[in-house]
N, C-alpha and C positions, 0 to 999 in steps of 0.2 A: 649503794654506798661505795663500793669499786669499779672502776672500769673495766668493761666486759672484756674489751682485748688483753688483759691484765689475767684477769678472771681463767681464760681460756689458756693461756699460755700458761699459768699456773697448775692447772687439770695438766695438760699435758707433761711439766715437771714432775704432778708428785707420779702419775704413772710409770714415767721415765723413774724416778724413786723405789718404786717399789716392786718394779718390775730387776731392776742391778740390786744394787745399794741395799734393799731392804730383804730380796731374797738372797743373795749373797751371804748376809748375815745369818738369817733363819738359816740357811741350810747347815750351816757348822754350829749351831748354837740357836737352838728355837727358845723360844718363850716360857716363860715359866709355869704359865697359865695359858690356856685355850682363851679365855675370856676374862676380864676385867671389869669391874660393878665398883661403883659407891655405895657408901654405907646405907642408902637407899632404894638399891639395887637397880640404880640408873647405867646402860654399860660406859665404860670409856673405850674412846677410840684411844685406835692407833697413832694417829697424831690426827690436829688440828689446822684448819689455814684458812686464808678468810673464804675459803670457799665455800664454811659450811654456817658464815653471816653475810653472806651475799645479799642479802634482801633486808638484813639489818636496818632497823630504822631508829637512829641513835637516839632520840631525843625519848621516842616512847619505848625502846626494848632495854635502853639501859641507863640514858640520861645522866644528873652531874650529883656528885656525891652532895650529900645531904638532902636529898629531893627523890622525890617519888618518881621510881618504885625500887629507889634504896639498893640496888644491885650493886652501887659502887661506897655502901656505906650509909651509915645515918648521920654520921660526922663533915661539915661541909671543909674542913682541913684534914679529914682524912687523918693518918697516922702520923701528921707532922704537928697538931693539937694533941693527941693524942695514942698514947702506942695499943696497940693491937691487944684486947682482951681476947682469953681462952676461955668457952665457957661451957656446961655442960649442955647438952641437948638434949629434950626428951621429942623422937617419935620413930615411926616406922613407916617411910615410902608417904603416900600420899596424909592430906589430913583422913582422910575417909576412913584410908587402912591402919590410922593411928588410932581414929576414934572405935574401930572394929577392934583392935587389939586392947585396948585398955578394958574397952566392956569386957571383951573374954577374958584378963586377968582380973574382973570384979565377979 
């Protein structure tokens, strides 16, 4: 999905990043946390850049809203039809460890 000469120059930015800029910071002021998780207990990185959808293939990993596999919504206008519902969610990490965990609270 991106040009490799793009790609590589980037690797070497965020390096250049976090080798100044990022330990610079840590060293007078680290983190609040060692590590960082979703409420799924997926971790999150440190930051993001397309280097970690390098191989992304838009049409089947994330495709156009209203359309399978819904990553960008079920709504094909999106939050300009309508705004953004907050809802609750029931489960824990995958379906498996969901359906493992309910049986144990039955």
């Amino acid at each position: 999905m991106f040009d490799k000469e793009k790609l590589a120059e980037m690797k070497e930015q965020r390096d250049r990043w976090e080798k100044t800029t990022l330990q610079q910071t840590l060293s007078r002021r680290p983190e609040r946390r060692e590590r960082f998780i979703t409420a799924s207990g997926r971790p999150v990185e440190r930051l993001y850049t397309p280097l970690e959808v390098a191989d992304l293939d838009y049409e089947r990993d994330l495709g156009f809203p209203g359309e399978y596999p819904f990553t960008r919504g079920i709504h094909p206008t999106m939050y300009r039809g309508r705004l953004w519902t907050m809802r609750m969610f029931a489960g824990y990490g995958t379906a498996e460890e969901t359906n493992a965990r309910y049986k144990y609270l039955l």
